[in-house]
C-alpha positions as CSV (number, residue, x, y, z in Angstrom):
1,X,0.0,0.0,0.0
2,X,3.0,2.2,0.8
3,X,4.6,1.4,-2.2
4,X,1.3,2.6,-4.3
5,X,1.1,5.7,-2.4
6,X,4.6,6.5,-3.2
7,X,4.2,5.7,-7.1
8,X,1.0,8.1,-6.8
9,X,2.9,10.7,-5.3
10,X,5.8,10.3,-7.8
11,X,3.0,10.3,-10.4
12,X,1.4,13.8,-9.4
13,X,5.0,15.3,-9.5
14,X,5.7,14.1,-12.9
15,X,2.4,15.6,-13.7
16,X,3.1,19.0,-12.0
17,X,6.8,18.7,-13.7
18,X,5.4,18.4,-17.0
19,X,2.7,21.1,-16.7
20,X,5.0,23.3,-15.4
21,X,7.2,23.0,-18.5
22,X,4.2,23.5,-20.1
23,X,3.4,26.3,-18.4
24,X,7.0,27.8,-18.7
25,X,7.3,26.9,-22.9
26,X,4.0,29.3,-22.6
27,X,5.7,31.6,-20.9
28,X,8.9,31.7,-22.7
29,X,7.5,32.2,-25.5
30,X,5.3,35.1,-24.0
31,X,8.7,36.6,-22.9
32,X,10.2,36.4,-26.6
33,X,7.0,37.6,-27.8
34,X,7.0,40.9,-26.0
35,X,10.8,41.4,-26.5
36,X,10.0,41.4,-30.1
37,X,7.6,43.7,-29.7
38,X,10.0,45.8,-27.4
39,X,12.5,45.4,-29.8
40,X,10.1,46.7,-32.8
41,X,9.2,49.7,-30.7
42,X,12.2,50.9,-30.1
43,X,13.3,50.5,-33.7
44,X,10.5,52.3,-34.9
45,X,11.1,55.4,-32.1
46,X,14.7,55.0,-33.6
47,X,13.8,55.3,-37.3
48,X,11.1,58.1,-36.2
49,X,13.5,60.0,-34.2
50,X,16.0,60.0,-37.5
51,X,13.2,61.1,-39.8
52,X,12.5,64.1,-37.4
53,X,16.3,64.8,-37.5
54,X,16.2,64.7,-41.0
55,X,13.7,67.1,-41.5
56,X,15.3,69.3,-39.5
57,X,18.6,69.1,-41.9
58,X,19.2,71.4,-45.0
59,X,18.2,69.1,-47.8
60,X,22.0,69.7,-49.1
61,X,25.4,70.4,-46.8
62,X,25.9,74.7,-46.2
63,X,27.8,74.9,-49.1
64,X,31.8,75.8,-49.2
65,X,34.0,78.2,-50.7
66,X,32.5,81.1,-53.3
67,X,29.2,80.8,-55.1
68,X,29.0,82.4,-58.4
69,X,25.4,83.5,-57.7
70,X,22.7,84.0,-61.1
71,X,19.8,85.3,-59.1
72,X,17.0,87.2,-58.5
73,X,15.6,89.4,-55.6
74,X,12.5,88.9,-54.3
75,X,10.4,90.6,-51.5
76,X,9.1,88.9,-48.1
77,X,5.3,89.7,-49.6
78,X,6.2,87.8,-52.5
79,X,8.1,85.1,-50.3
80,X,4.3,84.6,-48.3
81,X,3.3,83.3,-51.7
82,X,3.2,80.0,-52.2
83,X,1.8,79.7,-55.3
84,X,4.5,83.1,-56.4
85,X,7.5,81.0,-55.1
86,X,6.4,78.2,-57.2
87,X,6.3,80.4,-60.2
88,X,9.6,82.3,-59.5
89,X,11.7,78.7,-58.7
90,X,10.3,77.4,-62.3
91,X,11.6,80.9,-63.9
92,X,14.5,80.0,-62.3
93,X,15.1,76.5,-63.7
94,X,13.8,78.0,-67.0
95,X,16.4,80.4,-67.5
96,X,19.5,78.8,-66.2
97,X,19.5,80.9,-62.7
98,X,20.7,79.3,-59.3
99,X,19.7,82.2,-56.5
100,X,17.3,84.2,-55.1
101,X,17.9,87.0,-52.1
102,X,15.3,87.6,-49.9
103,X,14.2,90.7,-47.6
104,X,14.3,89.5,-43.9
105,X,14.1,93.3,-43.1
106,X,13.4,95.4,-46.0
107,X,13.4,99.3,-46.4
108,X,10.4,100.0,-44.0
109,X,12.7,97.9,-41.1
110,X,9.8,95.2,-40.4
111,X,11.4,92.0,-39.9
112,X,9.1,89.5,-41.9
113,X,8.9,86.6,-40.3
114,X,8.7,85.0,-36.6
115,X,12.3,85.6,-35.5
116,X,13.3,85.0,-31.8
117,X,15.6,87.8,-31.4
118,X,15.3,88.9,-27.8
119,X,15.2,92.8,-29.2
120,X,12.9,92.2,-31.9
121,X,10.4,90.2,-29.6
122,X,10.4,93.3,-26.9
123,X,10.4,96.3,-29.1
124,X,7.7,94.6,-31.5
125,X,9.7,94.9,-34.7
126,X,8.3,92.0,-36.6
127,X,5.5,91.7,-39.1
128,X,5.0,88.3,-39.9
129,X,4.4,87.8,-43.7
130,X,6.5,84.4,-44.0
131,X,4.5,82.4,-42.1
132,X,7.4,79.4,-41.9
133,X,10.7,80.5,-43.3
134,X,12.3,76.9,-42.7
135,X,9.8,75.6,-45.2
136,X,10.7,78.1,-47.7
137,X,14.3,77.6,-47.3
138,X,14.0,73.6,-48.0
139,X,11.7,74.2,-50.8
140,X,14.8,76.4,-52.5
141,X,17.7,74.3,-51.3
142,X,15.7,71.2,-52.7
143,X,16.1,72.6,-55.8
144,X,19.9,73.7,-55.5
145,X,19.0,77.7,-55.1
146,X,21.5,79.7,-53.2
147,X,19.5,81.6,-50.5
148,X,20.5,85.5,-49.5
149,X,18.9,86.9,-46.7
150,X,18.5,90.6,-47.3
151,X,18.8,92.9,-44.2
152,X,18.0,96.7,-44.8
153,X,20.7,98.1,-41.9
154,X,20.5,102.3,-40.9
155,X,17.1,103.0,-43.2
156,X,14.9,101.6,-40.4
157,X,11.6,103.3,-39.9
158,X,10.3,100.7,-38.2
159,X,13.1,101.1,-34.8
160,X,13.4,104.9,-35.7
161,X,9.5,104.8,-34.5
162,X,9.7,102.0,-31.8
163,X,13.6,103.0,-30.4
164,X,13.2,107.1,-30.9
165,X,16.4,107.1,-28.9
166,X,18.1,105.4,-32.0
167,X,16.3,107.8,-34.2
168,X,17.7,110.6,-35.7
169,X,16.2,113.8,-35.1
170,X,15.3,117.0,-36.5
171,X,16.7,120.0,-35.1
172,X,14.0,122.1,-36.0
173,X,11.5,120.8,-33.7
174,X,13.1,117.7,-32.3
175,X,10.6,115.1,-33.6
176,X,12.2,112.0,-36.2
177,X,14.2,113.5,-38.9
178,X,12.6,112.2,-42.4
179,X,14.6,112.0,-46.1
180,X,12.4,113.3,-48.8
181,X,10.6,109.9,-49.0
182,X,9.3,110.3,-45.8
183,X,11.5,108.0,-44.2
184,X,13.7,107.9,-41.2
185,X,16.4,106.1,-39.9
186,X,18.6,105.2,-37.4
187,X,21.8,106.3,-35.9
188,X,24.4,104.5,-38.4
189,X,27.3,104.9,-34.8
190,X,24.9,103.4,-32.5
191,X,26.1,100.7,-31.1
192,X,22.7,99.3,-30.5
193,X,21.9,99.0,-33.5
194,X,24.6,97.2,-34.5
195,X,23.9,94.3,-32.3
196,X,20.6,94.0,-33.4
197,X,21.2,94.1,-37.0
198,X,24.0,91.7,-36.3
199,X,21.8,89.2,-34.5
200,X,19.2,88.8,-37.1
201,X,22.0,88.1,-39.2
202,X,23.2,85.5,-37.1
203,X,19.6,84.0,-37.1
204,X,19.7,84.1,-40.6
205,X,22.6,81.5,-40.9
206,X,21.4,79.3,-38.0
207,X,17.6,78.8,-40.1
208,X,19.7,78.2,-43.2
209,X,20.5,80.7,-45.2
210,X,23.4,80.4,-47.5
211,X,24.6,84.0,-47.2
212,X,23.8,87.4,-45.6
213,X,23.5,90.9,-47.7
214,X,23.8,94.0,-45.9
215,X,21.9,96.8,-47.7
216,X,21.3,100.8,-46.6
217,X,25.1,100.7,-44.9
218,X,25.3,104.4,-45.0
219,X,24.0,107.5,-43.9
220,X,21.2,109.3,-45.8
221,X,21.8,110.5,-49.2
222,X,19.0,113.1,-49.7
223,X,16.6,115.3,-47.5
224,X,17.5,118.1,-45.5
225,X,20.6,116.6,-44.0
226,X,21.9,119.6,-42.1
227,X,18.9,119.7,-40.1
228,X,19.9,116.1,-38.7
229,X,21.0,115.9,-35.3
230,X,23.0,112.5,-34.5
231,X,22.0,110.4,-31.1
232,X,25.1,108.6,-31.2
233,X,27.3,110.0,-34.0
234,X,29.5,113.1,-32.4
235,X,30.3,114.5,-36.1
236,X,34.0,114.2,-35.4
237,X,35.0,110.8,-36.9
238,X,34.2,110.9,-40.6
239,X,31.4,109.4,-42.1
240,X,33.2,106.5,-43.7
241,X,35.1,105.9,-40.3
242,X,32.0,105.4,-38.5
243,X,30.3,103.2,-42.1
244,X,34.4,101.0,-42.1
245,X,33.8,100.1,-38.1
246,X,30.4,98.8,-38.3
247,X,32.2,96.5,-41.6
248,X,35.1,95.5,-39.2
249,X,32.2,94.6,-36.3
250,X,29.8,92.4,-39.0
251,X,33.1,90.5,-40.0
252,X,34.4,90.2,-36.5
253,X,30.9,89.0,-35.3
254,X,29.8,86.9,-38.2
255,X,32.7,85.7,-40.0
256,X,32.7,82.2,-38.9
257,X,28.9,81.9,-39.7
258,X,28.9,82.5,-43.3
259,X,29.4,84.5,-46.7
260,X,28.0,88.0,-46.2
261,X,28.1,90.6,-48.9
262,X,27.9,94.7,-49.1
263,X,25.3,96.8,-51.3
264,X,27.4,99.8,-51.8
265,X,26.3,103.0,-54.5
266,X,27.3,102.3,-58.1
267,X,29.2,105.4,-57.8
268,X,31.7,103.9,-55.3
269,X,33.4,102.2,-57.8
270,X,34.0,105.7,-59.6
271,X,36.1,107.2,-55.9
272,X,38.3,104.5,-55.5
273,X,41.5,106.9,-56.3
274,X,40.2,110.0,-54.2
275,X,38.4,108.7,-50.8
276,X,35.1,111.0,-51.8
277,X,32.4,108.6,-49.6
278,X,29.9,111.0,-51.7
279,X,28.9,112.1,-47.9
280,X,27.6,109.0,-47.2
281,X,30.4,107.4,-45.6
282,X,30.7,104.6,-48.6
283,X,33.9,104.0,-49.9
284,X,34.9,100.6,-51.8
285,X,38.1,100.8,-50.3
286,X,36.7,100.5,-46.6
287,X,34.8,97.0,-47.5
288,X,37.7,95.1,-48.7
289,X,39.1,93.4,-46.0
290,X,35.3,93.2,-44.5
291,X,33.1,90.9,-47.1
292,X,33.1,88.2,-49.1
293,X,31.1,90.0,-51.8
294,X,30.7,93.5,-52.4
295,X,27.5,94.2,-54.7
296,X,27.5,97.4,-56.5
297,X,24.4,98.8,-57.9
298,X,24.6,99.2,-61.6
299,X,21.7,100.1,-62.8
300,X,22.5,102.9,-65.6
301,X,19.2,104.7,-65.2
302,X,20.6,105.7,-61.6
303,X,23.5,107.2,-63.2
304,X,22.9,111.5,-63.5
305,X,22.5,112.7,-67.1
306,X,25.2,112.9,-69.7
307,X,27.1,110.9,-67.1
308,X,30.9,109.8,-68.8
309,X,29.9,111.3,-71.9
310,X,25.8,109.9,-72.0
311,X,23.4,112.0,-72.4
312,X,21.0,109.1,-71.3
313,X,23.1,106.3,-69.5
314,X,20.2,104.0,-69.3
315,X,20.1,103.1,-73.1
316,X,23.7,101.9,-73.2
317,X,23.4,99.3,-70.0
318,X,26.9,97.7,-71.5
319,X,28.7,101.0,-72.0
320,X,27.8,101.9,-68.4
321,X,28.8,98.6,-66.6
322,X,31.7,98.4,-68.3
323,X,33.5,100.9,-67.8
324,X,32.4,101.1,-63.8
325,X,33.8,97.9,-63.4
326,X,37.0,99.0,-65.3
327,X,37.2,101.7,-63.1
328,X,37.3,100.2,-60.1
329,X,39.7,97.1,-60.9
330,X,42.9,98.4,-59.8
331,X,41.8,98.2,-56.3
332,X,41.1,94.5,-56.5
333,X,44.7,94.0,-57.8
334,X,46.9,92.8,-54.6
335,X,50.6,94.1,-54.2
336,X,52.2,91.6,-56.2
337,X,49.7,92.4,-59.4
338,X,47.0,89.4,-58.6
339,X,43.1,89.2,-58.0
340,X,42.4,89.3,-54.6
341,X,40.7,86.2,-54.2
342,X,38.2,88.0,-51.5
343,X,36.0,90.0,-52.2
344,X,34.8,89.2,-55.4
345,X,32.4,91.5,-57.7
346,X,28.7,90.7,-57.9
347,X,26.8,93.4,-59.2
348,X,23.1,94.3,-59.3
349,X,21.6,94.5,-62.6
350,X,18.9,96.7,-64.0
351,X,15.5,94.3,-64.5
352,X,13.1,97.6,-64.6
353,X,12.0,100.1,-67.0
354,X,13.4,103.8,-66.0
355,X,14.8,106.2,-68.2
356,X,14.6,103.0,-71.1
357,X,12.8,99.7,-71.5
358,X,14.6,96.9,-70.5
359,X,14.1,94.2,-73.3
360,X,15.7,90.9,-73.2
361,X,18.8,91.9,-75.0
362,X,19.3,95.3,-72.6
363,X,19.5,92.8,-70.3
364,X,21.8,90.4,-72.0
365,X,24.4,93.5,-72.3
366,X,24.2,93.9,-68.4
367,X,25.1,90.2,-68.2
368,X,28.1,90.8,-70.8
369,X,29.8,93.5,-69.3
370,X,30.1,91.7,-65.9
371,X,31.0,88.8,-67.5
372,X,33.7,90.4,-69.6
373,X,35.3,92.2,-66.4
374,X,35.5,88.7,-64.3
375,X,32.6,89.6,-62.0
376,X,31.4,86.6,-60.0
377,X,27.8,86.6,-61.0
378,X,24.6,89.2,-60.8
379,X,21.8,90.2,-58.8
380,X,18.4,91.3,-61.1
381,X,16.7,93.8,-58.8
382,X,12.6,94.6,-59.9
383,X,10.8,96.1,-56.7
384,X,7.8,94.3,-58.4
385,X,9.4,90.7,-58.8
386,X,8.6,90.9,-62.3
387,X,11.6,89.1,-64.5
388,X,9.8,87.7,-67.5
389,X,12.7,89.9,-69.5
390,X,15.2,88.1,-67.7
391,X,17.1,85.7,-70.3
C-alpha cells in the first residue's frame, strides 16, 4: 500500500513537472514575444527620431568656398506666396538661374517673419508675412537655389518709430528727422543697432540661409541733411570711419557663420583713387578686407544725365557697366599684381523700365559686361518681382 502511495505521489509530481514545462514553454515564448515587440518599438522610435532629425537638416550640406550667384531678388510679400514662389523657382530652372535673395528686413525695417531675437520680440519689430521660413528655405535648397537673406541696416523706420532714442532727429523741432521719401532712420554709430542688425544676421545663418547681404550701410543721401541731429554720431569721426567700423564689427561677429556681402552705390566704384564717400560714408576701399562679396548697384538709369559722356546712360546698360567695373579694378589688384581672391564683384543688374525699356537683350548687355570684367555673377533687382525679360 506504501509502495502505491509512493508511485502516486511520484506520479502527481511528474504531472506537475510536465505542466510546469508547459506552463513555462508558454511563458517563454510570451517573454520572446513581447521582447520582439520591445525590440520593434524601439526600432521604430529610432527610425522616427531619425526622420524628425532629418527634417530638420538642409536638404543639401551649407555649401563651401564662393558661389557664383545668377539670381533674382524677391520681397518677403512675394516670399508669403506659395503659389508666387512656385512660379519664380520654375523661372529659375527655365532660365538657367541658381539664386534668389530675400528681404528678412526690408526698407520700411519690419522683420518679416517670426524671429526669436530677444530685441525684436520686446520692441515689436516684426510683421510676420513668412509664415514658416524653414519651409521656404528647404523648398529652395531642394532645388539647388542659393538663398541670400537681405537685411536693410541704418534706413529703419520701423526702430526709428519704436527706439526714438536710435532715431535721428530734427533739429527744428526735435521730432524724427525724415529724407524726402518720408522715411527715417537710425543712428548708423549706434552701437545698439549694430547688435541688433547683427543678430538677425546670425539668425539668418542658423535657419539656413546660405549668405547674408547687408543693404542701406550708410548714412542718408537726400533730404535736408543739415537739419539732422546724430543720437550717437558726435560728427568728429568721418562718415566712412564710422560706415568701415560697423564692416570691421559684422566681419568680427559673423565671419565664422557665413558669406556676407555689401550693397554699396554704383558710384563707389568711380572714388576708389580719391576717398570721396559722396557724404555717405561709402567707400569701396573700406569693404575690402570686411566681405566676401561686395554688390555694387549698376543700374544705368541711376546714373545722373550725360554721365561719362551719356546723355541718357540707361540706353547703353553695356557701356555703363563696363567701364564702372574697369574703373574700379585696380583696387582689386593685390601688391604683387594678382586678384584678390576676397572680395569678389557681384553686381546688381537693372531688370526695370526707368529712363529705357529693358528688353531681353538690354538685359543680356548687363550680363556681358560683368561677364567680360570677371565679376562673380549678378543680382536682377525689380521692386515688383517681375523678371519675364530676364534671359
Amino acid at each position: 500500500m506504501a509502495r502505491i502511495l509512493i508511485k502516486k505521489e511520484r506520479l502527481i509530481t511528474l504531472n506537475q513537472l510536465i505542466k510546469f514545462l508547459h506552463d513555462w514553454r508558454v511563458f517563454l515564448i510570451f517573454l520572446i514575444f513581447v521582447g520582439l515587440l520591445n525590440t520593434v518599438f524601439v526600432v521604430a522610435q529610432l527610425a522616427n527620431q531619425e526622420i524628425k532629425q532629418l527634417q530638420n537638416l538642409p536638404p543639401t550640406p551649407r555649401r563651401t568656398g564662393p558661389f557664383y550667384a545668377k539670381g533674382i531678388y524677391i520681397s518677403s510679400w512675394t516670399a508669403s506666396e506659395e503659389s508666387m514662389v512656385d512660379q519664380l523657382i520654375n523661372l529659375i530652372q527655365k532660365k538657367g538661374l541658381n539664386a534668389v535673395v530675400i528681404d528678412i528686413k526690408d526698407s520700411t525695417g519690419w522683420v518679416a517673419y517670426n524671429s526669436q531675437v530677444p530685441q525684436i520680440k520686446v520692441w515689436g519689430t516684426q510683421q510676420i508675412r513668412i509664415k514658416n521660413i524653414e519651409d521656404l528655405l528647404k523648398k529652395f535648397r531642394s532645388k539647388k537655389i542659393y538663398t541670400i537673406a537681405r537685411i536693410a541696416v541704418f534706413q529703419d523706420p520701423v526702430l526709428a518709430e519704436k527706439k526714438p532714442i536710435f532715431a535721428l532727429k530734427d533739429k527744428r523741432n526735435g521730432k524724427i528727422w525724415r529724407d524726402n521719401k518720408g522715411l527715417s532712420w537710425v543712428d548708423p554709430a549706434c552701437q545698439e543697432v549694430w547688435d541688433y542688425n547683427i543678430a538677425l544676421a546670425r539668425e539668418a545663418f542658423t535657419l539656413g540661409f546660405d549668405e547674408v547681404n547687408f543693404d542701406y550701410i550708410r548714412f542718408p543721401s537726400d533730404g535736408q541733411i543739415s537739419n539732422i541731429i546724430y543720437p550717437a554720431w558726435d560728427g568728429q569721426a568721418p562718415k566712412y570711419e564710422i560706415i568701415r567700423r560697423f564692416f570691421e564689427y559684422q566681419y568680427k561677429e559673423l565671419k565664422d557663420l557665413g558669406p556676407r556681402s555689401a550693397d554699396l552705390f554704383g558710384m563707389t566704384f568711380w572714388h576708389t583713387d580719391t576717398g570721396f564717400d559722396m557724404n555717405i560714408g561709402q567707400r569701396l576701399v573700406d569693404a575690402l578686407d570686411y566681405f566676401d562679396y561686395v554688390c555694387p548697384m549698376l543700374y544705368p538709369s541711376h546714373f545722373p544725365d550725360n554721365f561719362n559722356g551719356f546723355k541718357n546712360p540707361a540706353e547703353y546698360p553695356y557701356e555703363v557697366i563696363n567701364t564702372s567695373l574697369k574703373k574700379a579694378e585696380p583696387i582689386f589688384i593685390d601688391s604683387e599684381g594678382k586678384r584678390r581672391e576676397k572680395p569678389k564683384i557681384r553686381p546688381w543688374l537693372q531688370a526695370f523700365d526707368i529712363g529705357a525699356i529693358y528688353t531681353p537683350e538690354m538685359i543680356q548687355k548687363e550680363k556681358q559686361a560683368v561677364i567680360d570684367n570677371q565679376g562673380y555673377g549678378w543680382i536682377f533687382w525689380n521692386a515688383r518681382n517681375d523678371y519675364s525679360t530676364v534671359r
